[in-house]
N, CA, C and O atoms as a Tripos MOL2 file, in Angstrom:
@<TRIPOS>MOLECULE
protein
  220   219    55     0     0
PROTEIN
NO_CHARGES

@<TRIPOS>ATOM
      1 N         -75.8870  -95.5680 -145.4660 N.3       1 UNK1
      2 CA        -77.2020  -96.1930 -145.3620 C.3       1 UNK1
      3 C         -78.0710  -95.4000 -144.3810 C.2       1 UNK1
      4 O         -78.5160  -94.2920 -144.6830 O.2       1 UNK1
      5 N         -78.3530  -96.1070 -142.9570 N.am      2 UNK2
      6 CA        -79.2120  -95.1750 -142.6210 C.3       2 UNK2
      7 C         -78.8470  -95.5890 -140.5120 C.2       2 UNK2
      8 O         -79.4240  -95.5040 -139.4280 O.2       2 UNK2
      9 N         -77.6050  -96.0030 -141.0670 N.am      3 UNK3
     10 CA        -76.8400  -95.9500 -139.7490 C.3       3 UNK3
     11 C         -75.8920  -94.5250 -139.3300 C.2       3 UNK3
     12 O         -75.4640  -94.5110 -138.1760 O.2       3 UNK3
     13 N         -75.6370  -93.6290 -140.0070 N.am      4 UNK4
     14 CA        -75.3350  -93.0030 -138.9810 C.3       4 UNK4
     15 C         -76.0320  -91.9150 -138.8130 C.2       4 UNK4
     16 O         -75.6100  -90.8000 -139.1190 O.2       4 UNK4
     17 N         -77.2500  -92.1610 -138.2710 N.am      5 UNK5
     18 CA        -78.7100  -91.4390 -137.8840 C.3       5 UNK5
     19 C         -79.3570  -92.8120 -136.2480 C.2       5 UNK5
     20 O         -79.8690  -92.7630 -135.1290 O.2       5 UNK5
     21 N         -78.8840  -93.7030 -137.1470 N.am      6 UNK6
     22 CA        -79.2390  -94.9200 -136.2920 C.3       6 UNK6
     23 C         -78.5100  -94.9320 -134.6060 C.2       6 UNK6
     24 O         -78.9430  -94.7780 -133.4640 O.2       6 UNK6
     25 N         -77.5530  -95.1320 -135.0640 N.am      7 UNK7
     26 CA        -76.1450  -94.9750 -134.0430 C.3       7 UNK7
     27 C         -76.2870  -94.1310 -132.8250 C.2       7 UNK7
     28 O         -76.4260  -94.5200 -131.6650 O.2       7 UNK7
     29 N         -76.2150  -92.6010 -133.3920 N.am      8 UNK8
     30 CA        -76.3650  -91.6760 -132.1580 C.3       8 UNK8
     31 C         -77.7230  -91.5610 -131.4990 C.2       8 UNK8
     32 O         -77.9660  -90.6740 -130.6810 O.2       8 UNK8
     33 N         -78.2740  -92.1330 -131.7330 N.am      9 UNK9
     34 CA        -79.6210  -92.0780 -131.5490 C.3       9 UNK9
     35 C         -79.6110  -93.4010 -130.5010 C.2       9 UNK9
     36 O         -79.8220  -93.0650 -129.3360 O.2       9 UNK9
     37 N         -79.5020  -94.1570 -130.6100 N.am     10 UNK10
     38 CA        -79.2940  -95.4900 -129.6080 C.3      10 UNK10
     39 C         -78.6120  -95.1930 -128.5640 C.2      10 UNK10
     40 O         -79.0880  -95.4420 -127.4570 O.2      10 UNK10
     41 N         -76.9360  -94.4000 -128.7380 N.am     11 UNK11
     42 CA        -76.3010  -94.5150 -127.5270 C.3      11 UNK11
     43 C         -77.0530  -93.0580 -126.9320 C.2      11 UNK11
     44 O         -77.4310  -93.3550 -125.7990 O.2      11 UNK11
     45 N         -77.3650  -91.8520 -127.1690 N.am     12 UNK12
     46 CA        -78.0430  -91.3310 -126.8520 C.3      12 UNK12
     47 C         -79.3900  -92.0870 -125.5360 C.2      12 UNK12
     48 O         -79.6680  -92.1570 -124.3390 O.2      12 UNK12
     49 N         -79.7500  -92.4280 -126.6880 N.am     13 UNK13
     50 CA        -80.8390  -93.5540 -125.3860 C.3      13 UNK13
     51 C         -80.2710  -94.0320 -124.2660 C.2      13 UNK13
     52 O         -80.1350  -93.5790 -123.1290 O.2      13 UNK13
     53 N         -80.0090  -94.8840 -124.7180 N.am     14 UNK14
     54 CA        -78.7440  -95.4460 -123.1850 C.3      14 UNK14
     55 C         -77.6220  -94.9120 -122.4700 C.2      14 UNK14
     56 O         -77.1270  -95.4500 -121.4800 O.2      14 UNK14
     57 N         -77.1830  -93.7030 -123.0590 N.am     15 UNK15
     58 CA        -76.4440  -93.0070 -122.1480 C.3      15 UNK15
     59 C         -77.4940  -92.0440 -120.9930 C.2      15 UNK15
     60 O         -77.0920  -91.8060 -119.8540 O.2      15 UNK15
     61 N         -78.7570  -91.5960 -121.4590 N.am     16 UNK16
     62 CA        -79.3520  -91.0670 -120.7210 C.3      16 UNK16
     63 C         -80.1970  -91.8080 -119.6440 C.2      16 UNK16
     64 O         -80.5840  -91.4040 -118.5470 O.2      16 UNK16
     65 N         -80.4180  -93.2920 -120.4110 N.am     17 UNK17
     66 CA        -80.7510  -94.7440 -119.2930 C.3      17 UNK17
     67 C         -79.9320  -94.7490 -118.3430 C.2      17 UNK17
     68 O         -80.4850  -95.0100 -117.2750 O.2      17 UNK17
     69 N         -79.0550  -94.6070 -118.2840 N.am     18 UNK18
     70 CA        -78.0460  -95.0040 -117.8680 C.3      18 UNK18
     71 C         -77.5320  -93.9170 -116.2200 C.2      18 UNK18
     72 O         -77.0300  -94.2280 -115.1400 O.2      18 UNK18
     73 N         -77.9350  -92.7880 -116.7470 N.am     19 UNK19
     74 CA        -77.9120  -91.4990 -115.9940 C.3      19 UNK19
     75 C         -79.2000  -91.3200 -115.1480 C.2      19 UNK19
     76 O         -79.2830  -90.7780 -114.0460 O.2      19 UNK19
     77 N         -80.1510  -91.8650 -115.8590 N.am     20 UNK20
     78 CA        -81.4740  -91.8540 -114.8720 C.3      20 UNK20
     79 C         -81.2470  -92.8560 -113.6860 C.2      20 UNK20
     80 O         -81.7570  -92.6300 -112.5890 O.2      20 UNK20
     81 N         -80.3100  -94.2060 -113.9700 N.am     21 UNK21
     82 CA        -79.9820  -95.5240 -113.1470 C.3      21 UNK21
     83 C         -79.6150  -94.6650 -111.8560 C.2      21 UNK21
     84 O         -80.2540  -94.3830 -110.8420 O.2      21 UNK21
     85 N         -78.0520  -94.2960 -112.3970 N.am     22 UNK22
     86 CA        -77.4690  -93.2810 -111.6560 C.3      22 UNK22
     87 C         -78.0380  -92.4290 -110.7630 C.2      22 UNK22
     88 O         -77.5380  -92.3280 -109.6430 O.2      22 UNK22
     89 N         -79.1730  -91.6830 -111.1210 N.am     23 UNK23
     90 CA        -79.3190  -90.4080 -110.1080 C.3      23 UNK23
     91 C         -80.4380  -91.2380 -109.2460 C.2      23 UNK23
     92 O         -80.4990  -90.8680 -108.0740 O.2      23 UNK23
     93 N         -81.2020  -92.1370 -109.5570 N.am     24 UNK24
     94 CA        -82.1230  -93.2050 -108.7370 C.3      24 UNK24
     95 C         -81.3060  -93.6890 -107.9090 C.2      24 UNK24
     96 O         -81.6940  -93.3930 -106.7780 O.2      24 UNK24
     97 N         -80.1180  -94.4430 -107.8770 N.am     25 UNK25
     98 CA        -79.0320  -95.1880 -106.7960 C.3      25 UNK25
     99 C         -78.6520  -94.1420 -106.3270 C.2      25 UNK25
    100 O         -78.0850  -94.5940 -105.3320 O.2      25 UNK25
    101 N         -78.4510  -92.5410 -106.2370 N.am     26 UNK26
    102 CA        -77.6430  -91.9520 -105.2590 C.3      26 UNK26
    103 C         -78.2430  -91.7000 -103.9000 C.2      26 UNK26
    104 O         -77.6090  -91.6540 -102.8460 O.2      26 UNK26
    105 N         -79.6930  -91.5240 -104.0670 N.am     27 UNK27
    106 CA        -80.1730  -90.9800 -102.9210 C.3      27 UNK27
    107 C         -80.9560  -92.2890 -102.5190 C.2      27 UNK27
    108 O         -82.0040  -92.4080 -103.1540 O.2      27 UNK27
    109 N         -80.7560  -93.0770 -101.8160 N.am     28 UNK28
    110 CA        -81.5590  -94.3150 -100.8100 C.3      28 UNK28
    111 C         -82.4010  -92.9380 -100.0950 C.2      28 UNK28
    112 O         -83.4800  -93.3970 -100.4710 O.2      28 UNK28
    113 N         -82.5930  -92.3300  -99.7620 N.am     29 UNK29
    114 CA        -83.4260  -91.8780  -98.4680 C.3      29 UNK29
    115 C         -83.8160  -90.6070  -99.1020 C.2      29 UNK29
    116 O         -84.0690  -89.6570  -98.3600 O.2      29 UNK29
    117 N         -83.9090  -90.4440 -100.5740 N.am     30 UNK30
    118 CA        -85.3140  -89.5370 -100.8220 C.3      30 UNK30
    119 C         -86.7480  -89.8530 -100.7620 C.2      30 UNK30
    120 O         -87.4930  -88.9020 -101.0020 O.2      30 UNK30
    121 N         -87.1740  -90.7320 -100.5530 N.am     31 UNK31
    122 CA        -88.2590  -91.2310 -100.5980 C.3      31 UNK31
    123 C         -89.1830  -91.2780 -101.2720 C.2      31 UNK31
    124 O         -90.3780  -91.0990 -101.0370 O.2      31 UNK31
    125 N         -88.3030  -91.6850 -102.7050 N.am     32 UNK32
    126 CA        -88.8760  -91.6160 -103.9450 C.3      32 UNK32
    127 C         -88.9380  -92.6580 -104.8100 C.2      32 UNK32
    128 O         -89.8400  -92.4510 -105.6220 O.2      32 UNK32
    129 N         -88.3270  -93.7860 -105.0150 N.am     33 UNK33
    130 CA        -88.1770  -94.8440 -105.6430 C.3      33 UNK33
    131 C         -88.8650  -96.0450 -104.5300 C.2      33 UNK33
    132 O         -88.7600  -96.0650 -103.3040 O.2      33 UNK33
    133 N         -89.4540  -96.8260 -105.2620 N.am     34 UNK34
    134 CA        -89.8290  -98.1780 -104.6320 C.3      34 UNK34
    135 C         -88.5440  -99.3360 -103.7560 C.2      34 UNK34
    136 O         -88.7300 -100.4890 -103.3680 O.2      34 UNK34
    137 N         -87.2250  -98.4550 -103.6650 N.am     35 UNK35
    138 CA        -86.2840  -99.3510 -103.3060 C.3      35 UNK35
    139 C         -85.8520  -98.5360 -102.0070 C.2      35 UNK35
    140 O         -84.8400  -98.8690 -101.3910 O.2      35 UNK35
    141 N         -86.3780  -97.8190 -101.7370 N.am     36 UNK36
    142 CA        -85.5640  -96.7760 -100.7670 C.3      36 UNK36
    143 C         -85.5700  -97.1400  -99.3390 C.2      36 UNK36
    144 O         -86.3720  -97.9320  -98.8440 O.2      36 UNK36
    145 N         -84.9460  -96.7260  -98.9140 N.am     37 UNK37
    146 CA        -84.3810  -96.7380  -97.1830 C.3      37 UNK37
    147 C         -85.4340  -96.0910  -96.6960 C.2      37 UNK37
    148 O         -85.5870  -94.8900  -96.9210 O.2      37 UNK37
    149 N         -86.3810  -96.8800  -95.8930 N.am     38 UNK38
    150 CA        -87.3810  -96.0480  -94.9950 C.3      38 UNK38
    151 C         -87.5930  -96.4380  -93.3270 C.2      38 UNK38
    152 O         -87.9980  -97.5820  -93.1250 O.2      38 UNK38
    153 N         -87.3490  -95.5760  -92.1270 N.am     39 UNK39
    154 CA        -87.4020  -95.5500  -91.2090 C.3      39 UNK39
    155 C         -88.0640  -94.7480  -90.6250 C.2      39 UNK39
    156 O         -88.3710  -93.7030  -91.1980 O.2      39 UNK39
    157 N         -88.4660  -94.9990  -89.3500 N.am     40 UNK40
    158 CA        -89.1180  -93.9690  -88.4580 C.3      40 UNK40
    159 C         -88.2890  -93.5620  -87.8560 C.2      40 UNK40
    160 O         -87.5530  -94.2930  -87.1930 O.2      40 UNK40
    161 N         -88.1030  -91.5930  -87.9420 N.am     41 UNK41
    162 CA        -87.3630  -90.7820  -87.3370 C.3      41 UNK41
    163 C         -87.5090  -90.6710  -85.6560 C.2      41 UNK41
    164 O         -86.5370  -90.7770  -84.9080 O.2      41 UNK41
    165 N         -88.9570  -90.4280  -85.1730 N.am     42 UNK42
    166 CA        -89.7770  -90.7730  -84.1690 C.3      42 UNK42
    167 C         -88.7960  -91.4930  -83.2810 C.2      42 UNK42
    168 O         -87.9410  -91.0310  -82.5250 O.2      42 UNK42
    169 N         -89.1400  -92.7870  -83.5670 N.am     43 UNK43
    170 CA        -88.9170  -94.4390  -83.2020 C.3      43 UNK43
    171 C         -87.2710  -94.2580  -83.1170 C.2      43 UNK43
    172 O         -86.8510  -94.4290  -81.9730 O.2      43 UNK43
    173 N         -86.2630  -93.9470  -84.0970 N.am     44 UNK44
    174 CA        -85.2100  -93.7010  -83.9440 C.3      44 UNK44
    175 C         -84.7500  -92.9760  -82.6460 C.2      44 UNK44
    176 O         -83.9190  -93.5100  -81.9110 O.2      44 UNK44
    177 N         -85.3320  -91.6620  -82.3410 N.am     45 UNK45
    178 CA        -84.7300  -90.5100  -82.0820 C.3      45 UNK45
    179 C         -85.1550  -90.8120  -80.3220 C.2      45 UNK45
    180 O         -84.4720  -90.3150  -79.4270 O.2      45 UNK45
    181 N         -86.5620  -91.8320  -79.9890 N.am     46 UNK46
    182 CA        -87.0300  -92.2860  -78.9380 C.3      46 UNK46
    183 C         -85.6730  -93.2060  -78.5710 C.2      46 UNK46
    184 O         -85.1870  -93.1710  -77.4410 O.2      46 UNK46
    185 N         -85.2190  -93.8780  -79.4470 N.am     47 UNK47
    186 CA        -84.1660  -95.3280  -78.5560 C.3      47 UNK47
    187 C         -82.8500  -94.8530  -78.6600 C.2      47 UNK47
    188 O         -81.9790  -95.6380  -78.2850 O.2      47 UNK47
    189 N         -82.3860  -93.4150  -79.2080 N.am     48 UNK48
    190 CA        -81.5450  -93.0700  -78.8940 C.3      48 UNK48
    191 C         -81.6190  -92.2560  -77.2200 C.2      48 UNK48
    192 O         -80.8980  -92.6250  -76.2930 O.2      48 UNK48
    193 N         -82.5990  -91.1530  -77.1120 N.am     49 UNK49
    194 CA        -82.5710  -91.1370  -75.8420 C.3      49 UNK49
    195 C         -82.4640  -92.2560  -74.7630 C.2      49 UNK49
    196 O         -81.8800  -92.1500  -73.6850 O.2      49 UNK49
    197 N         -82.9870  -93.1160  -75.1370 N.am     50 UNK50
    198 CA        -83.5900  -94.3950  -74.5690 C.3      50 UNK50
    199 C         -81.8330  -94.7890  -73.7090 C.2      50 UNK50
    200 O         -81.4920  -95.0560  -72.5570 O.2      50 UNK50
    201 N         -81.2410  -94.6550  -74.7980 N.am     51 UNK51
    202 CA        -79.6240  -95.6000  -74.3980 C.3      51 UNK51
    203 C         -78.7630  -94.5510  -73.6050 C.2      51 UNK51
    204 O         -77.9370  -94.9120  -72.7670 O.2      51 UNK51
    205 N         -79.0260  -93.0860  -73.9470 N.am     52 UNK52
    206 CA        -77.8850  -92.5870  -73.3820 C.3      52 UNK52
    207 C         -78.7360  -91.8790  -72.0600 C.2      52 UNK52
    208 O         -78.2200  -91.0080  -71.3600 O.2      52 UNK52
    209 N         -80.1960  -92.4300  -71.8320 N.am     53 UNK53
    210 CA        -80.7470  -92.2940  -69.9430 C.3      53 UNK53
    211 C         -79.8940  -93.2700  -69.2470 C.2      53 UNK53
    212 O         -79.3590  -92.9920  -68.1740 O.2      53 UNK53
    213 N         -79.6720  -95.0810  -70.1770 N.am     54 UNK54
    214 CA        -79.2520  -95.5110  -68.7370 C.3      54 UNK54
    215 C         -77.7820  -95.8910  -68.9780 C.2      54 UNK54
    216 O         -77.3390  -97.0060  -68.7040 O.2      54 UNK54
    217 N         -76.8660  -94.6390  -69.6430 N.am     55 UNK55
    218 CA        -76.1500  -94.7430  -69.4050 C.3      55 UNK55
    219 C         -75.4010  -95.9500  -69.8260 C.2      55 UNK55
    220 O         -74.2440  -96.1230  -69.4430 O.2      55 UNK55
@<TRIPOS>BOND
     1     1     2 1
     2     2     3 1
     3     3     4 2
     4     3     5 am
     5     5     6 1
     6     6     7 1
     7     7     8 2
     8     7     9 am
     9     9    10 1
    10    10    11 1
    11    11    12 2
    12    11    13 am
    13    13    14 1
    14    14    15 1
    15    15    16 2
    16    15    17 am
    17    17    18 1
    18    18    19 1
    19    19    20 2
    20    19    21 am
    21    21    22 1
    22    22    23 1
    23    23    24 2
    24    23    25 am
    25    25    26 1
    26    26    27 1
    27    27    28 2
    28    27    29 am
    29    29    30 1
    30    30    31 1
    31    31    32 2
    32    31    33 am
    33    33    34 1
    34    34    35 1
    35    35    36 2
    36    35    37 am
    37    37    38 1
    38    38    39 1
    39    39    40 2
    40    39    41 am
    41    41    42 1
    42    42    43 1
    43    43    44 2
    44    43    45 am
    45    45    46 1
    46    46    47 1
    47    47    48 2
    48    47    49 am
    49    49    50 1
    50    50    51 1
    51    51    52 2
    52    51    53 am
    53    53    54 1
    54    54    55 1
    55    55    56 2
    56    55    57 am
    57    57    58 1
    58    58    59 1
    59    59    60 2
    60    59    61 am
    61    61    62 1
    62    62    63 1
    63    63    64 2
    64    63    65 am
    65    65    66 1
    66    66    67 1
    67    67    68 2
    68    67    69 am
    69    69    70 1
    70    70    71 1
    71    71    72 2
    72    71    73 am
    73    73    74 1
    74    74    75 1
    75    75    76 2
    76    75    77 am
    77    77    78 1
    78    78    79 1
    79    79    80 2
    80    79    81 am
    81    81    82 1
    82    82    83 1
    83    83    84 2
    84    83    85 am
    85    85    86 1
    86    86    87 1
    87    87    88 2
    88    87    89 am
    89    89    90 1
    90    90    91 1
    91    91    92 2
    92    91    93 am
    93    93    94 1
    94    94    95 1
    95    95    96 2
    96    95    97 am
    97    97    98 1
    98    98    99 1
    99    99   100 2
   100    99   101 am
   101   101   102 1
   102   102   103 1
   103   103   104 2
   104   103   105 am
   105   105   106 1
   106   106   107 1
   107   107   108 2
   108   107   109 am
   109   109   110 1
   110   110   111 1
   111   111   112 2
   112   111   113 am
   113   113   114 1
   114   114   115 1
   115   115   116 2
   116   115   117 am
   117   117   118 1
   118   118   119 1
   119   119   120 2
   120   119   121 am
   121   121   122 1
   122   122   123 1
   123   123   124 2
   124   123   125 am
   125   125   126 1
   126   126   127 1
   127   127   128 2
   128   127   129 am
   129   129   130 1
   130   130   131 1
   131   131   132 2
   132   131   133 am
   133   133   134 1
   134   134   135 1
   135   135   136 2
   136   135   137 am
   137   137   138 1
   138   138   139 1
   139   139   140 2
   140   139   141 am
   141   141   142 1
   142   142   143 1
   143   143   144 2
   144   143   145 am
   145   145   146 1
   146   146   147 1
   147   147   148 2
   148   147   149 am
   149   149   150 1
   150   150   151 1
   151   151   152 2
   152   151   153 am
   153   153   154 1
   154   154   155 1
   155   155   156 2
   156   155   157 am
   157   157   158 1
   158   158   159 1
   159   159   160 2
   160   159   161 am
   161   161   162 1
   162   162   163 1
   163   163   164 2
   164   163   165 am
   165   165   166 1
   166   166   167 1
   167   167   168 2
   168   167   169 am
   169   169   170 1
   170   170   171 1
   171   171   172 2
   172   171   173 am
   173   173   174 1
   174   174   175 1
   175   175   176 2
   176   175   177 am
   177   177   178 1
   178   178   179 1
   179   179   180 2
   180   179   181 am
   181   181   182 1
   182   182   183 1
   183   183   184 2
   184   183   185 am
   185   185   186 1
   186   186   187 1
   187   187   188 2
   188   187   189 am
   189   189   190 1
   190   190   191 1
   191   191   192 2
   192   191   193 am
   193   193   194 1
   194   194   195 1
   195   195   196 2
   196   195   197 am
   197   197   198 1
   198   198   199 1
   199   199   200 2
   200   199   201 am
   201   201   202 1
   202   202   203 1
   203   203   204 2
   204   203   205 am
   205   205   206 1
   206   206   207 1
   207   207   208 2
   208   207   209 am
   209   209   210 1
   210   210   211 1
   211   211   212 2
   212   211   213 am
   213   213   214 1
   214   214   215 1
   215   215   216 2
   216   215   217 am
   217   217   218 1
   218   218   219 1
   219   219   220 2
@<TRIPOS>SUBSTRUCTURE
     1 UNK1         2 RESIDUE 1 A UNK
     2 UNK2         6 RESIDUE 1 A UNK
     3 UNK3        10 RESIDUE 1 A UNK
     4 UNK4        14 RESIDUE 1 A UNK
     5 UNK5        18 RESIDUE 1 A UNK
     6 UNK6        22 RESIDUE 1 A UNK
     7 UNK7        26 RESIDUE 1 A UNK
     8 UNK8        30 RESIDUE 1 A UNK
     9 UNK9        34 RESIDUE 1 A UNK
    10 UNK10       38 RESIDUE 1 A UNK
    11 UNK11       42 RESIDUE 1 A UNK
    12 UNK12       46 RESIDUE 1 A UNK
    13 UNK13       50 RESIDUE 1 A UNK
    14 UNK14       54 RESIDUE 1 A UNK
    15 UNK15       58 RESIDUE 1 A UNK
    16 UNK16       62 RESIDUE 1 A UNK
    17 UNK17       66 RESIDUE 1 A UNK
    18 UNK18       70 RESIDUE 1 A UNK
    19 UNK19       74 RESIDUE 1 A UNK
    20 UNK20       78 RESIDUE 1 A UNK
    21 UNK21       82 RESIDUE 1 A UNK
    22 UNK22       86 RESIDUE 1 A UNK
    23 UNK23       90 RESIDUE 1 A UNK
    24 UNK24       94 RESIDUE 1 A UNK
    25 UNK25       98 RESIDUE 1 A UNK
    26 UNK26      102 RESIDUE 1 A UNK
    27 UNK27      106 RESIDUE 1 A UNK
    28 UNK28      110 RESIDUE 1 A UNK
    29 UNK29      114 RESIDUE 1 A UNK
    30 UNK30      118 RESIDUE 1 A UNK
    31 UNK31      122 RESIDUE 1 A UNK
    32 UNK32      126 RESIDUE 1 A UNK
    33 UNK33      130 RESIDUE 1 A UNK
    34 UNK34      134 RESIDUE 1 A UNK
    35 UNK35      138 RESIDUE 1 A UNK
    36 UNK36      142 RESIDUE 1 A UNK
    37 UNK37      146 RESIDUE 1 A UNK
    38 UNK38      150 RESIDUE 1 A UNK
    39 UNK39      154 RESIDUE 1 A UNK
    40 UNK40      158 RESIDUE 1 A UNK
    41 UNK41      162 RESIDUE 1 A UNK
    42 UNK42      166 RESIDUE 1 A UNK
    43 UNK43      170 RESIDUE 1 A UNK
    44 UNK44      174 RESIDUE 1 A UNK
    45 UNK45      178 RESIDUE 1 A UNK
    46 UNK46      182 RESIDUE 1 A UNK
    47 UNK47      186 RESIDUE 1 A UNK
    48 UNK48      190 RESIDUE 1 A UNK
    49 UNK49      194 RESIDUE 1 A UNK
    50 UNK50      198 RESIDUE 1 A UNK
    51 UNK51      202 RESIDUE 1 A UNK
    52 UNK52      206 RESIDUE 1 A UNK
    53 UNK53      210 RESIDUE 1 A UNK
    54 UNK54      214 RESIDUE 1 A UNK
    55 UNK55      218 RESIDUE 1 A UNK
């Protein structure tokens, strides 16, 4: 009929859905997706000195 044209063509789709999911969840801190890990390096790098002045 006109399924096996149908078939590879679907999982095709969703295997490459699927891979885009994937490479979006690996990196939290590219700063590229609307879900990502964002901090100030600044602000960080200030309260680390901060702790090891008093010791």
């Amino acid at each position: 009929m006109g399924l096996e044209f149908v078939i590879p063509v679907l999982l095709t789709m969703i295997l490459v859905s699927l891979d885009n999911i994937q490479e979006h969840l690996e990196n939290p801190f590219d700063q590229v997706g609307e879900d990502d890990i964002k901090f100030n390096v600044e602000k960080f790098i200030e309260r680390l000195n901060h702790q090891t002045a008093d010791g």
